[in-house]
Each structure stands twice: as C-alpha cells, then as structure tokens.
N, C-alpha and C positions, 0 to 999 in steps of 0.2 A: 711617654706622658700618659698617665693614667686616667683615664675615667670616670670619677668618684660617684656616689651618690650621695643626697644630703638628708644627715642625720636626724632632719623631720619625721614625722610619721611616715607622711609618703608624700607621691605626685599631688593627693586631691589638696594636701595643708599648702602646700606652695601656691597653688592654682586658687584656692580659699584668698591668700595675702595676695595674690594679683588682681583679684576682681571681683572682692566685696570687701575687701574692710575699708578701701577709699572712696569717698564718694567722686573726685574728680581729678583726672587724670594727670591736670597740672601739678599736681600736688607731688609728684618724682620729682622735682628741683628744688623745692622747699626740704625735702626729706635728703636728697643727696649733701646740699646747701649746710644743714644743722649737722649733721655726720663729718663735714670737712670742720666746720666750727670746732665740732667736737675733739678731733685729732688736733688742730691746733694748739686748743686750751691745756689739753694734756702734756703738749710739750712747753708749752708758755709757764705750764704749773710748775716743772722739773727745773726752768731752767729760774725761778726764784731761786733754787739753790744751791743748783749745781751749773760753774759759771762754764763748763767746759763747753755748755751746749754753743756760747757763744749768739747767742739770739735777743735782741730786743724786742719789746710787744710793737713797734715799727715795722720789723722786719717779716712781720706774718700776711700770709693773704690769699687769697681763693681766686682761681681765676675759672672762668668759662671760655671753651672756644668751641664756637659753633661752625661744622664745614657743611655747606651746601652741596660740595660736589660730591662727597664720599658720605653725604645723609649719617654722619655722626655729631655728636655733642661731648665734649669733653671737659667735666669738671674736677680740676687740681687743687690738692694745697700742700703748704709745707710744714705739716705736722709732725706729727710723731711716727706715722709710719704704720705697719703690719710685719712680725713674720712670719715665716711660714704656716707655724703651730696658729698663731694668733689666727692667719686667715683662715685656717681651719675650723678655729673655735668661731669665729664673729662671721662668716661667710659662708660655712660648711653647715650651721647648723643654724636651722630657721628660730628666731624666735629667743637666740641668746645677745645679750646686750653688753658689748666691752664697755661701753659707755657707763650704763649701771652700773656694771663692777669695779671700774674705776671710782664712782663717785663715794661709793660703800665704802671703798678702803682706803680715802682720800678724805681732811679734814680740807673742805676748799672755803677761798676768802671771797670775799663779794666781787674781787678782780676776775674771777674763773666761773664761764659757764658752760655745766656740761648738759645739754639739751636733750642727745636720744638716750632713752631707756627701756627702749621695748624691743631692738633687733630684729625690728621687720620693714623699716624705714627703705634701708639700700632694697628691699625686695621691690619696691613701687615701681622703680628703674623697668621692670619689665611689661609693667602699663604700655610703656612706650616704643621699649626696644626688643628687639628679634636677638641680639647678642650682648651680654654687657662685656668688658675686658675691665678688670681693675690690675694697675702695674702699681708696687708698693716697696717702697725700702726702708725700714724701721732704722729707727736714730740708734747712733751705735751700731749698727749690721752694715759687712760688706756688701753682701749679699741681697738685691733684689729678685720679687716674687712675680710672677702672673697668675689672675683668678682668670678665666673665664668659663660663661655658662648660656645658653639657649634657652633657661629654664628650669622648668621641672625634671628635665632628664638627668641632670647632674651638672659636676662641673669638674673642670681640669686646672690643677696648677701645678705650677713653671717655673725654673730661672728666668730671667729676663732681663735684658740690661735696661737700669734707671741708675741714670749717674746722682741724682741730690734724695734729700731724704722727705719721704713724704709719701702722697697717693694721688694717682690718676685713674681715673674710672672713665670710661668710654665707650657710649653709648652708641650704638649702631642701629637706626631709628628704622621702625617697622613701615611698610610700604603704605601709602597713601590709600583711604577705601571713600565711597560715597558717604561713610556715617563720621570718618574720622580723618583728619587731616593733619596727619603726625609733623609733617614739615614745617609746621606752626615754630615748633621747639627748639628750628633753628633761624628763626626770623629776628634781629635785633630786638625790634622793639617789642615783641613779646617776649622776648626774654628779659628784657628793661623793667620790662611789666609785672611779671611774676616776683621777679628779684624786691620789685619796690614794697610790692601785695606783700609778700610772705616774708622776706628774709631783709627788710631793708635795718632794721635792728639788730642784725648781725655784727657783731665786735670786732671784727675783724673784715678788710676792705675786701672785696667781693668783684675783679676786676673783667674787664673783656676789652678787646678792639674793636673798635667802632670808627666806621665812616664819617668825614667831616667832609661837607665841601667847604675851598674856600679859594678866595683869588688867587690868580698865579702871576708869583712875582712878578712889577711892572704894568700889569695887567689893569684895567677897569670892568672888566667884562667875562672875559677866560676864567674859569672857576677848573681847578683839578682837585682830583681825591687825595684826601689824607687820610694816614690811619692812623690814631691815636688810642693809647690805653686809657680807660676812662672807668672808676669806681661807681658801681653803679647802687651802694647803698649809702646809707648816708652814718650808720655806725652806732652814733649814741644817741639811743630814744632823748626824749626833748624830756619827757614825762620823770625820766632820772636825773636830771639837773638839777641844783639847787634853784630853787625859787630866785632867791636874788640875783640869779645871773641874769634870769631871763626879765623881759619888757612885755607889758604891754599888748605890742605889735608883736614882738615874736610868739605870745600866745594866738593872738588874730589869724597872725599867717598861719602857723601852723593848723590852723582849722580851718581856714578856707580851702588850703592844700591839701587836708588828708581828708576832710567832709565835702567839698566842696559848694560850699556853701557861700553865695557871692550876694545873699541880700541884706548886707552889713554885716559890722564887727556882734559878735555874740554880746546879748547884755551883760553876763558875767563869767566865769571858768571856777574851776573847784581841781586845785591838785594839789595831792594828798600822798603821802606813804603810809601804810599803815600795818604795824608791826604785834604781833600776837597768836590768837588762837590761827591766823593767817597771814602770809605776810604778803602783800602789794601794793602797786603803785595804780594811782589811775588821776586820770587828766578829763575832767570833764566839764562841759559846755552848754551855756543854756542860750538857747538861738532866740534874736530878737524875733523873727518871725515863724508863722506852722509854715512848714512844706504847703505845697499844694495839693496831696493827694492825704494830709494827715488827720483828716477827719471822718477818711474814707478805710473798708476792707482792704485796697490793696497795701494802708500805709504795714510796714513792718517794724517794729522796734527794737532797740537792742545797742548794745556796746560791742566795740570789737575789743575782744579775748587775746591776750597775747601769753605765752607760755615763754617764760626768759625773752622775751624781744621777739621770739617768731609769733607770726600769726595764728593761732588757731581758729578761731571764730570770725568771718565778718560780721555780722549781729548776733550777739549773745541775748538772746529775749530774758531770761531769765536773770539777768543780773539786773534790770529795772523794774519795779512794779509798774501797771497802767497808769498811775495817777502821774507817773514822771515819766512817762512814755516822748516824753517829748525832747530827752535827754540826750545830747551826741557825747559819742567820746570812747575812753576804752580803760581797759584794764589791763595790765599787767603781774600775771603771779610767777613764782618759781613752784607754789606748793601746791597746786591744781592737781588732782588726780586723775590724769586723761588714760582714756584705752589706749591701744597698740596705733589706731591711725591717728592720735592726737587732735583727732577732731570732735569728738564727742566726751564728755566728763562718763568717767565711771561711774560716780555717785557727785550727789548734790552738797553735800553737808558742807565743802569748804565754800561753795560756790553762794548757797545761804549766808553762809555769818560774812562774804563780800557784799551781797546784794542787802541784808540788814544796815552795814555799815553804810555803804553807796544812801541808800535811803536817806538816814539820816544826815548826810554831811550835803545832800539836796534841801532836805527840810532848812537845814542850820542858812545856807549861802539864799535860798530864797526870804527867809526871815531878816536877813541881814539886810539885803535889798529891800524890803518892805518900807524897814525903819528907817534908812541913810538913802535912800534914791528912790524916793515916792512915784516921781516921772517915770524910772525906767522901771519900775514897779508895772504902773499901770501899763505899759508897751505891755509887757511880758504879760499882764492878765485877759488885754483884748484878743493876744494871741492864742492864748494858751487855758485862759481861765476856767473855761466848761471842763477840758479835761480833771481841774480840781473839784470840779463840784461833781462829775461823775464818779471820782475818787469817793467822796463821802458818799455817796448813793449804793456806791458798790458792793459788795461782799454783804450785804447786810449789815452796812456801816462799822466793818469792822476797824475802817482806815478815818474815821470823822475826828478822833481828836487829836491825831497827827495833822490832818489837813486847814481844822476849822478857822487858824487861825490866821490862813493865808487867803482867806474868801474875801473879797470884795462885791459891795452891791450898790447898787445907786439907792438914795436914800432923798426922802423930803429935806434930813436933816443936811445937806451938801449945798453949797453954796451957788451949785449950776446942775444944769440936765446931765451934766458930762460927769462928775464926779462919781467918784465912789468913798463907802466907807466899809471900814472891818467891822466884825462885832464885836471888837474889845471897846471898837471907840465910841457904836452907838452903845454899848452898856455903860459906857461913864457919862455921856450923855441923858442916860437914865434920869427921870425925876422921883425923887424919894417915894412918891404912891404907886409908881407905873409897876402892875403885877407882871404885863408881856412885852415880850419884842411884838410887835404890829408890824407882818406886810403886806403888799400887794399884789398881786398877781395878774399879769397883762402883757401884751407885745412889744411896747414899748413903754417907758419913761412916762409919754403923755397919757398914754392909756391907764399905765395903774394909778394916776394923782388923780385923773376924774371922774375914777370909780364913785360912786355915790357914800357907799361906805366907808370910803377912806375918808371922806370929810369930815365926817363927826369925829373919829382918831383927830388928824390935823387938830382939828378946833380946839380938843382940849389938851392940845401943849405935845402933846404924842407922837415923836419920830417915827415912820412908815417907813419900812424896807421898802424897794421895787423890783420884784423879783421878773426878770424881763427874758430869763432864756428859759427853755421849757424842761430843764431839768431840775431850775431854782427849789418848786417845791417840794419837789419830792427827794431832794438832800435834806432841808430842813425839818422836813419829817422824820427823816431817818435820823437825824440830831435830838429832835426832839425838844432839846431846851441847850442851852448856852449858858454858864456859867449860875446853873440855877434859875435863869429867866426861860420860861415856856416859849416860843412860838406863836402867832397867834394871826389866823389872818380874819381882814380886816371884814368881808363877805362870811364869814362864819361864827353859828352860836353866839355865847355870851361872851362880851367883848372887855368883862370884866370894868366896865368904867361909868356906870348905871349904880348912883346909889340906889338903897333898899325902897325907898319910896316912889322912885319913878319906876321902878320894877314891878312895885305892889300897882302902881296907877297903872301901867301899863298892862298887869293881868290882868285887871276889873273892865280893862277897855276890851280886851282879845276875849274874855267871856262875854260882854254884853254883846257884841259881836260874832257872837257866831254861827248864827242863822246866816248872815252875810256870807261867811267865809265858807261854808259848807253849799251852800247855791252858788259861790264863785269856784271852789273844788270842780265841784259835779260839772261847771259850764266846762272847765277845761280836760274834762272825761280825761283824768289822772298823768297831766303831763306835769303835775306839780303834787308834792306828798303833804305840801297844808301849804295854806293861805292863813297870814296871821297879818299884827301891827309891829311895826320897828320904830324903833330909838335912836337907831343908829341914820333915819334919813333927816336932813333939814330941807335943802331947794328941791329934792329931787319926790316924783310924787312913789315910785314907785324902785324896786330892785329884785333879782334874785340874789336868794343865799343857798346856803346848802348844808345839811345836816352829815353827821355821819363824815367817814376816811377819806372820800370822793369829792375832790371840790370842784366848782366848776372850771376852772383852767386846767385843773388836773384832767376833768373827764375831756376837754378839747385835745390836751397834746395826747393821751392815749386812744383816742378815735382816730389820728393821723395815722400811726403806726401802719405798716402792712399788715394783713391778712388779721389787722384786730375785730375781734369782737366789739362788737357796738356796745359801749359802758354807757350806762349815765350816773350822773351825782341824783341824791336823794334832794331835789329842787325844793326850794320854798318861795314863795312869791310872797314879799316882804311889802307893807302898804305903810304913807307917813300917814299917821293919823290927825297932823296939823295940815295937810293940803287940801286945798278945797276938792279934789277929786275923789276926796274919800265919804266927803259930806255927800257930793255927787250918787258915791255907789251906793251910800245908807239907803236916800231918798227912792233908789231905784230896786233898793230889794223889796218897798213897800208898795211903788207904784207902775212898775215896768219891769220885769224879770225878764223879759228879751232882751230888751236895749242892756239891762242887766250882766248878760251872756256876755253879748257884745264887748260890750264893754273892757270884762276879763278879760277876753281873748286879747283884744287891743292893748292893754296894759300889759300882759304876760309876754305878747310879740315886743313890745315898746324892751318891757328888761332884757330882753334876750340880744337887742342891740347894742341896752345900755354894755351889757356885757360881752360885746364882740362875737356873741354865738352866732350862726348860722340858723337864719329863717326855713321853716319849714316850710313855709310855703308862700313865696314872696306875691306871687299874684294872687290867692286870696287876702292878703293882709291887705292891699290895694285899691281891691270891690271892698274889704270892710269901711276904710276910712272913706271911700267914697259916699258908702251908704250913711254913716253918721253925720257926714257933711251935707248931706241933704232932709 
C-alpha cells in the first residue's frame, strides 16, 4: 500500500483548509452531511433513466453512527459511490469538486440537488479527527476502495471489502484538550443538534440510533432501553410548499419552532418564490412584539441564509435594511455565490437584488396590513414604529418616501389620546386654505395639546400632529414636506395663518415697542435672541419660540445624548399683546425698570415650564416670586 501525497500545492494549502477557511469547528458534519446528499442525488439523477439502478427516491438515506467507546463517528450513504481514479481525483487533490463537475455536465431538474462545489468540504473532517477512513464502492463496480489519511502527510488507498454500493467515512475523533472538547461529536443530542441547525432540509432522510426509555412489558414503573432508528431531519423545507397546502397554524408553528418566539402568533408572514435575475425562496415574519434587547447594541439583525436547504448563515444582516431590522425569517437561494467554506458570499451583487426584493415585498405585506387590519396595524407600530421613523431620519432621508406612508402619529384630528393617523389621512382631512401640516412637539399627547401655540392652530379649524417620541421631528425634517404640504411646527416663525392686516397691526405694535423689548433683552443678559409680540397666543400671557433649524424639543432631545455638546435653539420669548401682563410691562418700562428686570426674568422662567425645559436655577426662581409677592 502506497503512500501518496496530495496533489495541492503542498502541506501549508491543506493546513490553510483545516484552520482558517471555517469559522467553526461544528461545521465538518454539515460539509460531510451535503457531500453524502450530494452522492445520493447523483445516483437518484441516473436512475430517472436508467431502471437497472433498481432504486426509488424512498430507498435513499444518510445515516450517522456515533461510537463512544472507539471515539469514532461514522457517516454513510447509499449513493453513487467513488472509484478508484474518482478517489483520486475528488480526495487526492485538494480543492477539486466531483460535485461541480457533475453539475456542469448535467442538465438537472428541480428534483436534484447538488450542494458541494468547492472540494474542500470533506477536508473540515480534520477539524475534528486525528485519522479520517473513507470505504467506497461506486455503482456498477465489483470492486471496493479505502481512502485513508492523518492529514497533511498524505494518504493511502486500498481494496477493501464493502458489500452495497455507496460511502462510508470514518472519523476517529482527536483527543479531548482544556480549549476543546472533541467528544461533544459523538453525543446524541448534539448531534440532533447540528443535524437540525445545519442540514435539517436535507432531501433525503438523515438517520441514527437513539436511545428510548420506556416501560417494560407488564410493568408500571420498570423502564428498559430501546434502540430505535430515528430520522433526525425533517426533509422538505416548509418555505417550498405550496401555499395552499399550508394553514395558518402551520406558519405560527413553524416560527415559534425555528425563531423561538413564544410572545404570540406573528402579526403576519410574507412567502414568496421569486424567480429571475435571482432565484429564491424566502418565508418571512413580522413579530407582534420587539425582543427585549431590540432597541438595544447587543440586538443583531438578520435572516437566516440557506444555500439549497443547508444552512449557511444564521443572521444574514445584510439581507434586511435597518428600517426592517425587526424582520425574522430566512432565505433560501440555489444561485448564491459563496466561497470555499460556504459561509461567507463572494460578492454581494446577488445578495442585493434579494435584499431590494425582500424590501419591497416588506413595504407591500405592512401596507396591506395598514389598510385591512388597522388593530393589528397599530400592535405592530407601538412595537416597532420608531424603528420607521428612524428609517426616514437615516441615510440622510434616502429611505422617507419608501417609508413615509406607513408613519402614524397621534393627532388633535383623532377621536381619543390613543389614536393615531397617517399623513395621507391628515392631508385629505386638509381644509382648502391650510398652506402646512402643523405639529407639536412634547413628551406626551397632554403635553403637545397644551402647548400655548398649539391653540391658536386648533382654533382655527387646523389639525395638529403630536409628535411624542424624540425622533418625530427630526424625520419630518428630513421629509420636509408631504405630498407638497410643508411641515410646520406650531412654536416656530410664521404660522402662515395671520392675514396681512394683523401682521401689518402686529409690526406697528413690535415697533412701538421696542424700547420695551430691548430693556427686557438686556434684563435676561442673552438667554433669549429677541423679545417680540405673538398672534399666535390667546389665554396664555407668555411662550417661547425659536428661530432658525434648532427648535426647542429638538435642542432637549440632543442635550440628552452622551458626551453631547451642550446646543441651544436660537430662543425667542414671545409676549400676548392682549394680556394684561403686557400692559403690566409697558407701565413698568416707564416707571420701574427693576421690578422691570424682574419681571422678564419670571416670565422667561414661567415659558421655560410652559415648555417642559429645565430650570436653571430653581431656588433663585423661588426668592424671586417671593420677593414680588411682597
């Protein structure tokens, strides 16, 4: 028996395929697993037409025997075989693929999949094991072979007696260290394990012996061991059925079982085939509730990847964008262009026009839902909603008019504090003169209705947004305008609803006035950029506004941030010119310029509440009202 060496480069290419191209270690049963798939299909292909083989797609199947005492592992099937030459080519020389070659020169039908095509798959086997043996009798041949090899030194092959036609590989598992715990490989249930992960969409049944307890005859109590053959995949992905086979529940189930997901049925499912510049399948899910760590760094997003039915990826991140980060489920391609360890894509290009498609068939099933199931509509937006509105904010709003139509906001115009509406529906709610959308900005519902400048909006017929999470405005910003209507919040500039004449009245009053506002400036030594009159107040005496990209809620939620720089909005301390407090300050810029001072200051502290800010300095504001109260 000869010696050989293998027709790679050398020792360091072999040693290269053992301990970098996989990321983990499990992954030798996954790769042995698709390699018996593969021999099968090849003979399942021949015997379409040639009946001598004598085989139905019943009669195929993979088994695993795992022995504890001789710390091997042995994966069989009853494919097509190897002979000599063949081991030579597919075994002898690193990095050649029977599998590919077969496929090249093979027109196959959708019944036939052939998975490896990289020939370096069977090399992973040594991750694990200190010796591999493969015994192999190709269909049609009397004559069986033996491969075995240590490694990189080479390998030897043999006659060897195999009575049926097929391959057995036989691993002889490397000894137990402190970092590595090879006997894992021959433990039922991780083998259950891996089988289910990686290879449980295998076409063909995937068998082992496994232990049952169970009574002994006669018995109540007495429990003996059984050993039973037991298939441990499950065979035909669910994601390749026809639609109308499946219910309902067998979508549910199958998501709670593969996501694990037990806080209800998912609000709805998306499964699709989709055939063209790419062709796959994918099965996906929009969960009634967020995870609990999903609005947090460690959440991770993604779909799991399948390559013909095996696993490649458990979260593929790139096949969802962030704004649907909230998305479970998975994909299934044949045309995936993966590297040699099938774990990583070569290039992106097929994996883009999946994740463009994916996208849009998300847009399409949440749109659906919007219009036919308002309720479970709104479930899905208290879960999930900021993630859309941080979609429009993102990229520099490159994603707002994909998104904008799924935004809900609580609204004046809704019939409770609880509701929400779209902007399609406040814009048909529009009154023929209304130039903006008008909203509001605050912590809550209660807070943005009793802003002072939302009232005068209200009064004249004028729907108000409430824009209540602290991302609201700064998507709307990034929008800009909605269907031709601008934006417009309710605390800022011209409110566009002032005819010319109260405008004109209202200059002649901020000019005769501005001795006043200039000694009220100066009292508050430039915590405000002007003191002027508003239109926009009726009960209230007093408000801040703000000029300029920086509004005031805006400048609160970017002061929270870590390690931000302290921002502010360009303030304006807005006065009603029908309140008696304003008669008040005239009188006092002519006969008191202290109390004057005061005064400001007290008023300015007063908006700063009106508007949820933070006091600067609550025990001065304290001694003040004390001292005007006496």
């Amino acid at each position: 028996m000869e010696q050989k060496q293998f027709q790679a480069e050398s020792k360091r290419m072999l040693d290269l395929m053992i301990h970098s191209i996989y990321t983990h270690k499990e992954i030798f049963l996954r790769e042995l697993i698709s390699n018996a798939s593969d021999a099968i299909d090849k003979l399942y292909f021949r015997s379409l037409t040639d009946q001598t083989i004598g085989k139905s797609r019943d009669d195929f199947y993979i088994e695993i025997r795992p022995d504890q005492e001789k710390r091997t592992l042995t994966i069989t099937d009853n494919g097509v075989g190897m002979s000599a030459e063949e081991l030579e080519q597919n075994l002898g020389v690193i990095a050649h693929s029977g599998s590919r070659a077969f496929k090249s020169e093979n027109t196959l039908d959708e019944n036939t999949d052939i998975i490896g095509q990289f020939g370096v798959g069977f090399y992973s086997a040594f991750m694990v094991a200190k010796r591999v043996t493969v015994r192999t009798k190709a269909f049609g041949s009397d004559t069986a072979y033996e491969w075995q090899s240590e490694g990189a030194d080479g390998y030897t092959i043999d006659t060897c007696s195999k009575a049926d036609v097929g391959t057995e590989i036989i691993l002889e598992l490397l000894e137990d260290t402190e970092d590595e715990q090879y006997s894992e490989f021959l433990e039922e249930f991780r083998i259950r394990q891996l089988v289910k992960k990686y290879s449980d969409y295998i076409r063909f049944p995937i068998r082992m012996e496994v232990s049952r307890e169970k009574l002994k005859e006669g018995s109540e109590s007495e429990y003996e061991t059984h050993i039973e053959i037991e298939t441990l995949n499950s065979m035909t992905p669910m994601w390749k059925k026809n639609k109308n086979e499946l219910t309902d529940e067998d979508y549910n189930k199958f998501y709670r079982d593969k996501f694990f997901d037990y806080n209800g049925a998912p609000l709805a499912h998306i499964h699709n085939r989709s055939e063209g510049a790419v062709t796959y399948n994918s099965l996906l899910y929009i969960p009634a509730k967020a995870p609990f760590d999903y609005y947090s760094k460690e959440y991770e997003k993604g779909l799991q990847l399948y390559a013909s039915g095996v696993m490649i990826m458990e979260k593929c991140a790139d096949l969802l964008p962030d704004h649907f980060s909230f998305v479970r489920g998975l994909v299934d391609s044949e045309d995936l262009s993966l590297n040699i360890s099938r774990e990583m894509l070569q290039h992106d290009r097929q994996l883009k026009l999946i994740a463009k498609s994916l996208e849009k068939s998300i847009k399409n099933e949440l749109t659906k839902l919007l219009n036919t199931d308002r309720e479970k509509y709104t479930e899905f937006w208290k879960a999930f909603g900021i993630q859309l509105k941080f979609g429009v904010y993102n990229e520099y709003g490159k994603n707002k008019e994909l998104l904008q139509d799924l935004l809900l906001f609580h609204s004046s115009g809704c019939d409770d504090a609880e509701g929400y509406t779209t902007l399609s529906e406040y814009v048909t709610r529009m009154r023929e003169d209304q130039k903006f959308i008008y909203y509001a900005a605050g912590e809550t519902v209660t807070r943005c209705a009793s802003l002072p400048a939302a009232e005068l909006v209200r009064d004249k017929g004028y729907e108000v947004l409430y824009l209540t999470d602290n991302v609201d405005e700064f998507a709307l910003q990034m929008m800009q305008k909605y269907q031709d209507k601008e934006f417009k919040n309710v605390s800022a500039g011209d409110l566009g609803i002032e005819s010319d004449e109260d405008k004109t009245a209202l200059e002649e009053k901020n000019t005769a006035a501005k001795d006043l506002f200039e000694s009220m400036q100066k009292a508050l030594e430039g915590k405000v950029k002007a003191v002027r009159l508003s239109n926009r107040l009726k009960n209230h005496a007093v408000c801040l506004s703000s000029d300029g990209d920086i509004s005031l809620e805006m400048e609160k939620v970017l002061n929270t941030m870590p390690n931000a720089k302290k921002i502010q909005a360009e303030r304006v301390l807005e006065l009603n010119p029908e309140h008696p407090v304003f008669a008040t300050l005239e009188r006092l810029q002519t006969e008191d310029t202290e109390k004057l001072a005061k005064y400001s200051d007290l008023l300015y502290q007063q908006a700063l509440l009106i508007e949820g800010m933070p006091l600067e300095d609550p025990v001065a504001l304290s001694k003040l009202i004390c001292e005007l109260m006496v």
